[in-house]
C-alpha positions as a printed NumPy array, in Angstrom:
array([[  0.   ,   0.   ,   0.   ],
       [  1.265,   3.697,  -0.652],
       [  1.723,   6.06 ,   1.709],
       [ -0.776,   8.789,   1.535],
       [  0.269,  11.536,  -1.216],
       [  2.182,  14.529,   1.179],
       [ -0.537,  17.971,   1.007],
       [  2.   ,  20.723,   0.277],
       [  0.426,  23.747,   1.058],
       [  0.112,  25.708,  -2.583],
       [  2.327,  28.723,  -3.271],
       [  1.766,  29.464,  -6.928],
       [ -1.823,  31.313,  -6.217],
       [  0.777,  33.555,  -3.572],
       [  3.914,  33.767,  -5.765],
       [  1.378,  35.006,  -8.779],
       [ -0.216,  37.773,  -6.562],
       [  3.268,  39.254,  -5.512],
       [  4.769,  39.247,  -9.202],
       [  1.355,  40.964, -10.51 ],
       [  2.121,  43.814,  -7.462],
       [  5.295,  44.001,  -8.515],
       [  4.481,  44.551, -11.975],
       [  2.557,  46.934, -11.471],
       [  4.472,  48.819,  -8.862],
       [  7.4  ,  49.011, -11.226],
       [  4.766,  50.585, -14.272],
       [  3.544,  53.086, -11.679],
       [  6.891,  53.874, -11.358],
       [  7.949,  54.187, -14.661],
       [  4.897,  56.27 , -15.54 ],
       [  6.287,  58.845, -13.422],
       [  9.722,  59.24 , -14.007],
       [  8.021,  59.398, -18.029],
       [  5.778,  61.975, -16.873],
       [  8.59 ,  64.077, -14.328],
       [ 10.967,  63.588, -17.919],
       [  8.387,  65.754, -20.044],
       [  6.034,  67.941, -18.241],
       [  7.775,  71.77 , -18.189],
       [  9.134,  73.478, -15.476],
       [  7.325,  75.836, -13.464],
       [  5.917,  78.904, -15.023],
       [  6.283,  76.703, -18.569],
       [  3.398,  75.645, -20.769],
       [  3.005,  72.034, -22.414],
       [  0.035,  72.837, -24.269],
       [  1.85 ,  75.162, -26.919],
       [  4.538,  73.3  , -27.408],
       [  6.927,  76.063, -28.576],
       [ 10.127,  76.748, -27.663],
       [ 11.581,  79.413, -25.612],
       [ 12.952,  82.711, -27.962],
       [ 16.009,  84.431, -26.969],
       [ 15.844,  87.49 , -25.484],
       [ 18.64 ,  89.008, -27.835],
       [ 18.902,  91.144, -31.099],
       [ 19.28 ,  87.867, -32.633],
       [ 16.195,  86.372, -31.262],
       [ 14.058,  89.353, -32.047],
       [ 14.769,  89.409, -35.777],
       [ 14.368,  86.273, -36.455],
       [ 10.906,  86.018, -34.804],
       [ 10.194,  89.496, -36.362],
       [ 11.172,  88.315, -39.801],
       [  8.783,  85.01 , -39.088],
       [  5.992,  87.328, -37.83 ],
       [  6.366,  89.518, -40.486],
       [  6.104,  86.997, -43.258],
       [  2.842,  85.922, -42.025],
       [  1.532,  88.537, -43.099],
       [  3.318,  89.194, -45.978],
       [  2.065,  85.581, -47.374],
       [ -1.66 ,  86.566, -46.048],
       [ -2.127,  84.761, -43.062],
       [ -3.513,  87.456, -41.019],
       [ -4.773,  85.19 , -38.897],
       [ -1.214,  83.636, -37.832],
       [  0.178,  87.016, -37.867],
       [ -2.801,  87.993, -35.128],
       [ -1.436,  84.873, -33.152],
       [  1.599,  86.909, -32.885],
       [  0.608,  90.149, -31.239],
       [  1.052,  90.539, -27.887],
       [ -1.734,  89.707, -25.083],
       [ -2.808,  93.68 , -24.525],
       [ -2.937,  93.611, -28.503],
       [ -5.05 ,  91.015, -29.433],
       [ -7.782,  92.895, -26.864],
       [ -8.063,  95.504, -29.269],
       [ -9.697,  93.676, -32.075],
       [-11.122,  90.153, -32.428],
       [ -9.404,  87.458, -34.259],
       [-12.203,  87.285, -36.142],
       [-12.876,  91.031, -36.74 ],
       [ -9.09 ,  91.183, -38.1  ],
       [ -9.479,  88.434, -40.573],
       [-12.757,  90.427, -41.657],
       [-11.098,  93.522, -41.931],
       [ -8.474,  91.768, -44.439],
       [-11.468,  90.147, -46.368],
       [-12.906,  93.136, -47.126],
       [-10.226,  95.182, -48.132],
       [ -6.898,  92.612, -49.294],
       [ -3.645,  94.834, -48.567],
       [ -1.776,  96.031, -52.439],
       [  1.647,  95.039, -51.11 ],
       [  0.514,  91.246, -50.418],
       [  3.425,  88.778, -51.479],
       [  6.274,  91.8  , -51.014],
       [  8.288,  90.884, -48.022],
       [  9.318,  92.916, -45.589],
       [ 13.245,  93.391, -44.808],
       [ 14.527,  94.114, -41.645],
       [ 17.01 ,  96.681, -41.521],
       [ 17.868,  96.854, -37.894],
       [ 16.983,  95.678, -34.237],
       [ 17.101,  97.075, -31.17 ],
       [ 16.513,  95.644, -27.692],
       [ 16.038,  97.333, -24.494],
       [ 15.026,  94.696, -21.841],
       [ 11.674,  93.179, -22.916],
       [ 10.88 ,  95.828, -25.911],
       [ 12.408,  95.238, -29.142],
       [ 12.222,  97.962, -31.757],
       [ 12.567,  96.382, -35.073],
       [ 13.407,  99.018, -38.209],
       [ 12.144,  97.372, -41.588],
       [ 11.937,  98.391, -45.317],
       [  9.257,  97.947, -47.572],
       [  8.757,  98.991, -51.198],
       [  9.873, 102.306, -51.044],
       [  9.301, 102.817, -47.252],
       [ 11.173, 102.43 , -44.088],
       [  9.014, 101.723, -40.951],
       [  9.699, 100.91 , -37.29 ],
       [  7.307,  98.474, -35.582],
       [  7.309,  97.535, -31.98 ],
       [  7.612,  94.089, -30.366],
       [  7.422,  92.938, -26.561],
       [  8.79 ,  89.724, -24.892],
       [  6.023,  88.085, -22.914],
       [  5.77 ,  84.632, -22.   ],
       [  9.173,  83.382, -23.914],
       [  8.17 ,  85.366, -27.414],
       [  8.578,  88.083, -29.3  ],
       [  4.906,  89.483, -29.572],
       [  4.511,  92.133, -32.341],
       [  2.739,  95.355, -30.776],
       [  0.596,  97.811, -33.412],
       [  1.351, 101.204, -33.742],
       [ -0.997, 103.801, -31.782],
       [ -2.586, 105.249, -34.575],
       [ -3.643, 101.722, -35.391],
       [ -4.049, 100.648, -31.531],
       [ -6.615, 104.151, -31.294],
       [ -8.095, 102.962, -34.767],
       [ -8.926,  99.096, -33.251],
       [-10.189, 100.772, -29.94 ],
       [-12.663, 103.405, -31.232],
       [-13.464, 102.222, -34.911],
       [-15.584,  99.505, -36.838],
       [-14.258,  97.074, -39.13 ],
       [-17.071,  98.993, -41.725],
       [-15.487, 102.171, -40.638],
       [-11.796, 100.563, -40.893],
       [-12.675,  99.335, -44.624],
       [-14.393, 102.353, -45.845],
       [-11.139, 104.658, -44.928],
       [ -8.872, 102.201, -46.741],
       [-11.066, 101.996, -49.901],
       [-11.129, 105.623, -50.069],
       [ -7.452, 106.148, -49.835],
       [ -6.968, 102.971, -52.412],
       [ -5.476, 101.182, -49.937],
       [ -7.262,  98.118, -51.028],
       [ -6.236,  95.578, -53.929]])
């Protein structure tokens, strides 16, 4: 006769629970050294995913020259995405892209070149030529980017004036292609 069989108590229902926790302990972990690896730092935006611009002559012309051929190639509505914060209060997004509907700039498609910059801590001042005139426009550093800044004849025109009104004075001085 054999000996009864020996009950061993059972250890692989035990041994699979603790490799499962330690699975997933070690993913938890990994997901956050993958999330502390690419979120920004304070102050810093993920959502936008741009890149900081140098606060330098450097840095201001070349995001000048990029701001300004937005709106040389007609996309008013990038170039809008480019004005600083205070700006972009003045008129709609959707007012300026109107206003360049109704009355198309002549000098669309002739680029603007940039014949000097200037920086003084967070203002730039950024001296172009055009055709056959030489302009300076005004750009502001806020939150990591140059941020073009409209004149205040234009600034008083956005604040007090209709896009209607805004058309009709461009039209009249053939301002409009």
């Amino acid at each position: 006769m054999n000996p009864p069989p020996v009950l061993r108590p059972r250890r692989t229902a035990s041994l699979a629970i603790v490799k499962v926790t330690l699975v997933a302990a070690t993913v938890a972990a990994l997901a956050v050294v993958a999330i502390a690896l690419v979120s920004p730092g304070p102050g810093r935006s993920v959502s936008t995913g741009d890149v900081e611009e140098p606060r330098t002559v450097t840095g201001a012309r070349t995001a000048a020259q990029a701001i300004f051929d937005k709106y040389t190639s007609g996309d008013y509505g990038g170039f809008w995405d480019s004005w600083s914060s205070a700006s972009q209060e003045l008129i709609s997004r959707e007012d300026y892209l109107r206003l360049f509907q109704l009355c198309t700039p002549l000098a669309v498609g002739l680029r603007f070149e940039i014949a000097g910059v200037t920086v003084s801590g967070d203002a730039a001042r950024v001296a172009v030529n055009r055709m056959f005139a030489s302009t300076t426009y005004q750009f502001l550093y806020e939150d990591g980017r140059w941020r073009y800044t409209p004149d205040e004849q234009t600034r008083a025109d956005y604040r007090s004036k209709t896009v209607e009104q805004m058309t009709s004075e461009r039209q009249a001085a053939q301002g409009c292609a």
